[in-house]
Z-matrix of the N, CA and C atoms (Angstrom, degrees):
N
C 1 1.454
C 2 1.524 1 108.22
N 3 1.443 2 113.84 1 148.86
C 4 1.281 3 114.20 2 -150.66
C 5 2.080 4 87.07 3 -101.88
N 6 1.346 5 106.93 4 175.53
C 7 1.560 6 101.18 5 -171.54
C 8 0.999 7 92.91 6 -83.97
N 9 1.160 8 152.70 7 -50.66
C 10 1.455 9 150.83 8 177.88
C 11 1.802 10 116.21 9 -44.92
N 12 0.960 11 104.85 10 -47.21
C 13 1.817 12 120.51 11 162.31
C 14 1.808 13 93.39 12 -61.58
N 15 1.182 14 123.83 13 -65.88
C 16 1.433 15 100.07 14 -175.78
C 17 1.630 16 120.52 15 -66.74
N 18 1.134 17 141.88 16 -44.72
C 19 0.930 18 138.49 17 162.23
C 20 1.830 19 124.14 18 -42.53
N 21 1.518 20 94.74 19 -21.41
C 22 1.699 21 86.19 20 178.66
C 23 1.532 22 115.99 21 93.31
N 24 1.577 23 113.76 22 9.25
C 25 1.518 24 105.50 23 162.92
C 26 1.669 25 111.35 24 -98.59
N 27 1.546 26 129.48 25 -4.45
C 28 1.100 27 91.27 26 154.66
C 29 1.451 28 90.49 27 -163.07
N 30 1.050 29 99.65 28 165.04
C 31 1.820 30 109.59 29 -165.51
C 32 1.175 31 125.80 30 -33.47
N 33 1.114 32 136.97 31 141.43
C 34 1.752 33 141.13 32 157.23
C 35 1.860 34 99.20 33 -50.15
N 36 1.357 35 108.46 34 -176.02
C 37 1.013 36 111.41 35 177.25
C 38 1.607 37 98.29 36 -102.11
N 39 1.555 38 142.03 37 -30.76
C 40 0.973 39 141.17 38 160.44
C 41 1.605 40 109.74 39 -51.02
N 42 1.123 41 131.46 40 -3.66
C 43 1.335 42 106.29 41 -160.84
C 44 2.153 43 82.10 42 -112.37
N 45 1.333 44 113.44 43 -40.86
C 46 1.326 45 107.10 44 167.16
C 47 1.121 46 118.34 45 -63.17
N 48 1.431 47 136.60 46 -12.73
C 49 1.123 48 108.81 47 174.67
C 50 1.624 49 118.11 48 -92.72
N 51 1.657 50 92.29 49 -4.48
C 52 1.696 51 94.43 50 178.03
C 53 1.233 52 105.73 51 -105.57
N 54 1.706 53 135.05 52 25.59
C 55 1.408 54 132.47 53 158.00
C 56 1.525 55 103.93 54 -101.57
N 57 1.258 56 108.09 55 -32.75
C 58 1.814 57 120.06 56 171.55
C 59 1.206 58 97.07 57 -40.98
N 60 1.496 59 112.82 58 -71.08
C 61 1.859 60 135.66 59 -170.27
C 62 1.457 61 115.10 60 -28.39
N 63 1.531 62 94.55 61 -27.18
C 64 1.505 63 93.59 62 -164.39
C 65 1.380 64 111.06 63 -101.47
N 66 0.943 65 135.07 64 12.85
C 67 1.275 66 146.55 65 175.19
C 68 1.705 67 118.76 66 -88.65
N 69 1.213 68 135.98 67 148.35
C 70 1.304 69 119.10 68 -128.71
C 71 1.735 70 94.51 69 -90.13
N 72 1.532 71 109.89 70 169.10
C 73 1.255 72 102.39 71 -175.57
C 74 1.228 73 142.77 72 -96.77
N 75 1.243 74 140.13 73 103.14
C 76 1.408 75 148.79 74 -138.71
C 77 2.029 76 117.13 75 120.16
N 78 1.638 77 89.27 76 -3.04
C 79 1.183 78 86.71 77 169.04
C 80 1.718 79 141.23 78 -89.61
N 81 0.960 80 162.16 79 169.88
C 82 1.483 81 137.77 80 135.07
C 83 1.611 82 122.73 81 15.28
N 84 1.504 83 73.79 82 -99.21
C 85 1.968 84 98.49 83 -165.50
C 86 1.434 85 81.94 84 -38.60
N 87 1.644 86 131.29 85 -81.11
C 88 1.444 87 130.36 86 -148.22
C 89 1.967 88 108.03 87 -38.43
N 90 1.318 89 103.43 88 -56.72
C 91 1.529 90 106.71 89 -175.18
C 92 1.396 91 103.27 90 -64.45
N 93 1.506 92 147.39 91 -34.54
C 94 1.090 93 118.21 92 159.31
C 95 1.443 94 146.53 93 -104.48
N 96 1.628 95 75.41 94 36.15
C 97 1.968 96 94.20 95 157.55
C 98 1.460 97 92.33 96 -81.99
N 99 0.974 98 135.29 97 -36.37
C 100 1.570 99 120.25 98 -158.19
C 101 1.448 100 115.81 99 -90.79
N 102 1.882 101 116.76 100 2.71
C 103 1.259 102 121.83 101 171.09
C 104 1.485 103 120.30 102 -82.56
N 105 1.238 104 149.54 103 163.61
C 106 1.311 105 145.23 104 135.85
C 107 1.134 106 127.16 105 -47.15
N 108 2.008 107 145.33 106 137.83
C 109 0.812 108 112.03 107 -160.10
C 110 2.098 109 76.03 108 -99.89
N 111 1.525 110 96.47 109 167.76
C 112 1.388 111 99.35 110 -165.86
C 113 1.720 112 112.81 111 -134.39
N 114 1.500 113 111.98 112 4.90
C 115 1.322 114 123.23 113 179.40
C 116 1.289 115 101.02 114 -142.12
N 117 1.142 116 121.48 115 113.08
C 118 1.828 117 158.05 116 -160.78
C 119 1.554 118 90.32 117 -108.94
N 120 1.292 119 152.85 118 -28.23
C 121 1.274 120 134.40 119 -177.78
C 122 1.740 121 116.87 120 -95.78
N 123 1.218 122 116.14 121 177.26
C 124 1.384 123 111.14 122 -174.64
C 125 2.038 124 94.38 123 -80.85
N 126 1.707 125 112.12 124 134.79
C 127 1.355 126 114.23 125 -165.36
C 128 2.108 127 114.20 126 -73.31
N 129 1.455 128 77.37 127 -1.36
C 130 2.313 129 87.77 128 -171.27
C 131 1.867 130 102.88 129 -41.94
N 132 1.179 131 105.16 130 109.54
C 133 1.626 132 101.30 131 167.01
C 134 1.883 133 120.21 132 85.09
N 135 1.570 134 89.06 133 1.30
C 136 1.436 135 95.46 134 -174.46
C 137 1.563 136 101.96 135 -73.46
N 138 1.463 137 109.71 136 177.43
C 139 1.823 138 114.71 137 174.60
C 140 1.585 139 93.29 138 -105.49
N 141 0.846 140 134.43 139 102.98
C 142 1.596 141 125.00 140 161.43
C 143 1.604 142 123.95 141 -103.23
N 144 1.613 143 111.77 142 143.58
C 145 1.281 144 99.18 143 162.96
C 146 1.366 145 98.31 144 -102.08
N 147 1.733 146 93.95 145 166.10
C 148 1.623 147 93.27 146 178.41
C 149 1.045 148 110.68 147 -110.19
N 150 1.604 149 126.30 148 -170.88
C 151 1.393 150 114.99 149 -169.89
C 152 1.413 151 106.27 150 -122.47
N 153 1.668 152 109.29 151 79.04
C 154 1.361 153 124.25 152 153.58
C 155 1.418 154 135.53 153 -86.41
N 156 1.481 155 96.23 154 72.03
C 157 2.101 156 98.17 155 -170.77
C 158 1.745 157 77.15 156 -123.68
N 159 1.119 158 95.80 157 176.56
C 160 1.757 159 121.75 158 168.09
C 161 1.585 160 113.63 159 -68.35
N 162 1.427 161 104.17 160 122.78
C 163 1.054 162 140.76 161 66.39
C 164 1.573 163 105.03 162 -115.93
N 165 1.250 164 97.90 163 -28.44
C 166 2.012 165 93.07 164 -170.59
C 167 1.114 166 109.66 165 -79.51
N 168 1.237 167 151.14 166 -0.59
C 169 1.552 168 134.19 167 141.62
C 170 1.988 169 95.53 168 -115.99
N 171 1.642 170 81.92 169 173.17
C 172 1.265 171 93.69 170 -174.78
C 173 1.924 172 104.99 171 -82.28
N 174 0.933 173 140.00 172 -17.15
C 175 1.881 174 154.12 173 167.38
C 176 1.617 175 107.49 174 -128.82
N 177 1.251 176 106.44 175 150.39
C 178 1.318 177 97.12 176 179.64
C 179 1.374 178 99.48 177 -108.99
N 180 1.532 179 83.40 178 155.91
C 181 1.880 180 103.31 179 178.80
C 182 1.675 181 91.80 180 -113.44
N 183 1.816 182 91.80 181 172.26
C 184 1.469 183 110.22 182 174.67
C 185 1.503 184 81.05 183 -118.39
N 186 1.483 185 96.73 184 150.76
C 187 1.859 186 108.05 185 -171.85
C 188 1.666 187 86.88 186 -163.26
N 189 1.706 188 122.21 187 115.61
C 190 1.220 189 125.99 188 159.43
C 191 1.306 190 102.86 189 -126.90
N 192 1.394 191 96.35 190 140.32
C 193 1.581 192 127.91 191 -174.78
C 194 1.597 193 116.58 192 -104.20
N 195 1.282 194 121.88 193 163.55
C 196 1.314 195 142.60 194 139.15
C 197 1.775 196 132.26 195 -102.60
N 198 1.293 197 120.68 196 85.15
C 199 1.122 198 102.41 197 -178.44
C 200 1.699 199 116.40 198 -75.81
N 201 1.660 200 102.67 199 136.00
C 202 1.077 201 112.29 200 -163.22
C 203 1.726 202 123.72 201 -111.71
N 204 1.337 203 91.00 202 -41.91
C 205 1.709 204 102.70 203 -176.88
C 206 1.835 205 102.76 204 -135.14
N 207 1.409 206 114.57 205 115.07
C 208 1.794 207 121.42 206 163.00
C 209 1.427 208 109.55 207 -80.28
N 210 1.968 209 78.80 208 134.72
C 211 2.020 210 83.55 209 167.95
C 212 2.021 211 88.06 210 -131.24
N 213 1.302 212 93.12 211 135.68
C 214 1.332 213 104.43 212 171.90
C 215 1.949 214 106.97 213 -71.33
N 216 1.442 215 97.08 214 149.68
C 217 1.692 216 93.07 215 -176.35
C 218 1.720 217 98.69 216 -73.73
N 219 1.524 218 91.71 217 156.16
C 220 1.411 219 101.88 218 177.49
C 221 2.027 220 110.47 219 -81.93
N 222 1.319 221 89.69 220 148.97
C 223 1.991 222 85.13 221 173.98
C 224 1.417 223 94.67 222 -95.18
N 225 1.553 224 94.91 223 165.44
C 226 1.568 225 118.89 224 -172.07
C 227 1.927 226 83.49 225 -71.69
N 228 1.530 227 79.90 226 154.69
C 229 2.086 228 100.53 227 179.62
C 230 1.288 229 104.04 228 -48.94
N 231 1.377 230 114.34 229 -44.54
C 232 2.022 231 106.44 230 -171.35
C 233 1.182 232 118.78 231 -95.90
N 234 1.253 233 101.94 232 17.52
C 235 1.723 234 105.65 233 -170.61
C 236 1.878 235 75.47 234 -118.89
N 237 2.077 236 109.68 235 122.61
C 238 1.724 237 110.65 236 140.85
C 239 1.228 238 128.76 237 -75.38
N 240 1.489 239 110.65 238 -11.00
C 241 1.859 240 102.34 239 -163.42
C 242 1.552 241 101.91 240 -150.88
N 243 1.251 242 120.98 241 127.33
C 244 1.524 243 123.68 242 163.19
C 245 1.381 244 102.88 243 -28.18
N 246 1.494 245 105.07 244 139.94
C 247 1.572 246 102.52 245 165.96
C 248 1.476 247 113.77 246 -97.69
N 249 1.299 248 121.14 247 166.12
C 250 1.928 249 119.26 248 -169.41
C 251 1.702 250 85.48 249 -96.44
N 252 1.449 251 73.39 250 140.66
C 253 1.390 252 158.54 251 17.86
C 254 1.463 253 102.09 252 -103.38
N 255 1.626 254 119.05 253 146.94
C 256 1.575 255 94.06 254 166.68
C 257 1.217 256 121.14 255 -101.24
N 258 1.229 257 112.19 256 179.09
C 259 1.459 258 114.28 257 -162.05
C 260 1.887 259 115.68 258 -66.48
N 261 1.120 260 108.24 259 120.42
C 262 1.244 261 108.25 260 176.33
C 263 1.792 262 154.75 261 -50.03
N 264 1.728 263 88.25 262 -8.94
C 265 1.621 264 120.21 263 173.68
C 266 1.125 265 85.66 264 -152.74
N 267 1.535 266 137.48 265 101.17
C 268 1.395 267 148.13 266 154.43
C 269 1.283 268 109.41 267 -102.42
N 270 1.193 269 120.20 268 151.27
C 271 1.839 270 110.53 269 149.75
C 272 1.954 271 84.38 270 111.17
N 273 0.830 272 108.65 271 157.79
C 274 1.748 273 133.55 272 169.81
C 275 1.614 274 118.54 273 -132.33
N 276 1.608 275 99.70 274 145.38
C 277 1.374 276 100.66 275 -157.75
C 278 1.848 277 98.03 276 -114.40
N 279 1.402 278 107.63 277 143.94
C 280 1.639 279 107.54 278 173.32
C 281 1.347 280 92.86 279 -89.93
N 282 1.757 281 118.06 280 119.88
C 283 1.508 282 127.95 281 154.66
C 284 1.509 283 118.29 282 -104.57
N 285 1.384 284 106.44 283 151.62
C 286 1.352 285 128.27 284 152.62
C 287 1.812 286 119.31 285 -87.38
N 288 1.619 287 91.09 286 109.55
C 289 1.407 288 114.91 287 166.87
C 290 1.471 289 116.42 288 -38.52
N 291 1.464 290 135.31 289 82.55
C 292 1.717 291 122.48 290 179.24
C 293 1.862 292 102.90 291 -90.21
N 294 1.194 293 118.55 292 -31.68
C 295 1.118 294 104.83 293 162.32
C 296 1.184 295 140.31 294 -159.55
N 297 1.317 296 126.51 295 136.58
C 298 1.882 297 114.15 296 -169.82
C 299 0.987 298 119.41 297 -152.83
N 300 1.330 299 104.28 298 161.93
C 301 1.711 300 109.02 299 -173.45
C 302 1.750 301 114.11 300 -135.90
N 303 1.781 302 94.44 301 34.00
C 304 1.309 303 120.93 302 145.79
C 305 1.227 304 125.93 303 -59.07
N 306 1.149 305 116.78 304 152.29
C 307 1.372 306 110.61 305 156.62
C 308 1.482 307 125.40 306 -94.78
N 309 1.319 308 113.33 307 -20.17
C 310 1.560 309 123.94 308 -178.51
C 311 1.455 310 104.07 309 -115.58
N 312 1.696 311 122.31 310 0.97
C 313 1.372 312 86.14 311 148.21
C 314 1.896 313 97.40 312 -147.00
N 315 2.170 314 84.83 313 124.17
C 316 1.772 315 92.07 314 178.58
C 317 1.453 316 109.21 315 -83.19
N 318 1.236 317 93.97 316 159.35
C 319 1.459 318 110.16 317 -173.32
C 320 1.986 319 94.93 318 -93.06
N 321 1.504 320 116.75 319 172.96
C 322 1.663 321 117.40 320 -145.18
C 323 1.322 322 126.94 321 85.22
N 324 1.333 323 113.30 322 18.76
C 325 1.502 324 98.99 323 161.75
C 326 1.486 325 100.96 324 119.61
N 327 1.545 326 130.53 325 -0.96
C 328 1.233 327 128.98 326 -177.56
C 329 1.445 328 109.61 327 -80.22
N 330 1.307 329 118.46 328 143.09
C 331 1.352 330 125.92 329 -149.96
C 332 1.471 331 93.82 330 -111.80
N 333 1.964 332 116.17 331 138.54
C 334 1.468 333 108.45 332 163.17
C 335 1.689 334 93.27 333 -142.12
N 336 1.430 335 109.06 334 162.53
C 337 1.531 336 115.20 335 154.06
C 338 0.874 337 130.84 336 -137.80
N 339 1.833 338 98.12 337 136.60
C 340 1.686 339 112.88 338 -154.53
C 341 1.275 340 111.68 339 -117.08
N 342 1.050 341 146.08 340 153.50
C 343 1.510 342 156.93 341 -177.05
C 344 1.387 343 108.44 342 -58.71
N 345 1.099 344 129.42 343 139.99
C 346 1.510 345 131.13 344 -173.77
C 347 1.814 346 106.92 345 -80.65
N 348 1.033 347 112.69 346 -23.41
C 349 1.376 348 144.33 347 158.73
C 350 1.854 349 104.02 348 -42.61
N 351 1.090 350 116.45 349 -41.16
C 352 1.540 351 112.93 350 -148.14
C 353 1.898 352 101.09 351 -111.71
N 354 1.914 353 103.53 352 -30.35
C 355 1.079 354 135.41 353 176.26
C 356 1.570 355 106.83 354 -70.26
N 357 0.913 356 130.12 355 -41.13
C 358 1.722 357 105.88 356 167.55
C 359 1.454 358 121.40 357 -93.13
N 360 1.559 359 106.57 358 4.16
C 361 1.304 360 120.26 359 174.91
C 362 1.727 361 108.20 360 -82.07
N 363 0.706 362 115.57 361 -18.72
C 364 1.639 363 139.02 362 167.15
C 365 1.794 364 101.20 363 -63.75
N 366 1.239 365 96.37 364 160.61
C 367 1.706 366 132.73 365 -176.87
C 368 1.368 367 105.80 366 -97.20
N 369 1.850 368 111.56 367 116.39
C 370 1.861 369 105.62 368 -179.18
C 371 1.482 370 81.97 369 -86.98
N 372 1.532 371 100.76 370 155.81
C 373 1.084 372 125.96 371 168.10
C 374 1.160 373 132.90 372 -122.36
N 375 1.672 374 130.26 373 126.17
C 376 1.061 375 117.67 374 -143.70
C 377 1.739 376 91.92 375 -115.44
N 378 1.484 377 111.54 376 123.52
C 379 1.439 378 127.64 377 -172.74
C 380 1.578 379 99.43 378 -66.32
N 381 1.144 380 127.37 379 -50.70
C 382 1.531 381 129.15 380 -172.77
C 383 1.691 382 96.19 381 -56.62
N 384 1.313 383 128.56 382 -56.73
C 385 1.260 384 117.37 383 -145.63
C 386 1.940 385 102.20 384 -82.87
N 387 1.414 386 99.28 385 -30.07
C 388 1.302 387 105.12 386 164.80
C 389 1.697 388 120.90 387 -56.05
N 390 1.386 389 130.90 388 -46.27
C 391 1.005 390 145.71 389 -176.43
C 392 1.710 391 102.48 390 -71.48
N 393 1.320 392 137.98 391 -30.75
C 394 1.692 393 139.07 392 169.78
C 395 1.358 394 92.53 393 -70.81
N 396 1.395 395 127.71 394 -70.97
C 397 1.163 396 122.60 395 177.48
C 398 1.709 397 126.21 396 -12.25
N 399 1.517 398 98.64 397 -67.69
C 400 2.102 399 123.76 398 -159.16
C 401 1.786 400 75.42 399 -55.98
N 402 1.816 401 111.24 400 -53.34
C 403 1.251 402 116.61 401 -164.47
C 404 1.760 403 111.95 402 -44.70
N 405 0.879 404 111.14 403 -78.27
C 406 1.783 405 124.60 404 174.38
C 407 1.308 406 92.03 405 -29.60
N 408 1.303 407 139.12 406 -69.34
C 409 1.257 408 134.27 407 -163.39
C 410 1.525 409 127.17 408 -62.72
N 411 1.277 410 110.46 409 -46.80
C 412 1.064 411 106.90 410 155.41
C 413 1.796 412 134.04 411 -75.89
N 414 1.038 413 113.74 412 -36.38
C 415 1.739 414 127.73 413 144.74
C 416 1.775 415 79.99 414 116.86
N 417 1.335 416 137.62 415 9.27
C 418 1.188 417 130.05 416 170.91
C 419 2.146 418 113.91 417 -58.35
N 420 1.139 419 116.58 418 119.84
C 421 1.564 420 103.18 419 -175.15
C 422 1.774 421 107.64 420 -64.10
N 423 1.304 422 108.85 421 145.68
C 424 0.874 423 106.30 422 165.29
C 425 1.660 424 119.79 423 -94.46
N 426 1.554 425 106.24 424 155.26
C 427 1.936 426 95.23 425 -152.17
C 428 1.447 427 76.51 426 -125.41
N 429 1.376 428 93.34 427 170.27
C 430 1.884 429 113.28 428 159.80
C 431 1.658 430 108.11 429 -155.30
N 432 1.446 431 86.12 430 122.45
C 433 1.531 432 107.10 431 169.80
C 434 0.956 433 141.40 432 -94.58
């Protein structure tokens, strides 16, 4: 627990996953209250997959992102100040689509935004280990120039 989580300025991770929880069922937020969160660093520039398998869609897709640009969530008009604790994955991120096997969203540069919430709930992906991999498989050497 982070000192700020102990002190009470902003959520535990138990306490987001039981405001997630409460959100109705079949939705988002609800299904990823029930994930682990799995990326502990800030997500700017990371490779992530996200976590589109079932229950939250009906088939699962592979969907990797770039998060690129944060917007903090907006407060309601009569509310000036988050109330404590604040939310512990707030804010939504503009990504670049690198790869998918969506149909509505291609990878090349197609733009989506996802909840910062949903983004460390996602899989980092590590481009080097992927790239030895394609290598082995295809048996092409990999060179450096």
């Amino acid at each position: 627990m982070s000192f700020l989580s102990h002190i009470g300025l902003i959520e535990t991770e138990e306490q987001e996953q039981a405001r997630l929880a409460q959100a109705p069922e079949g939705s988002l937020n609800h299904c990823l209250s029930t994930l682990p969160v799995t990326i502990k660093e800030w997500p700017k520039d990371l490779l992530v997959e996200l976590p589109w398998e079932p229950p939250r869609t009906d088939q699962a897709y592979r969907v990797v992102v770039v998060p690129i640009e944060f917007r903090e969530d907006a407060l309601p008009q009569d509310v000036e100040e988050e109330p404590l604790p604040r939310r512990l994955h707030s804010g939504s991120w503009t990504c670049a689509v690198v790869f998918s096997d969506h149909p509505s969203y291609p990878a090349g540069g197609f733009r989506i935004i996802l909840p910062t919430a949903e983004i460390v709930r996602g899989r980092k992906v590590d481009l080097a280990e992927v790239l030895v991999r394609i290598s082995s498989e295809t048996s092409l050497p990999m060179t450096k120039e």
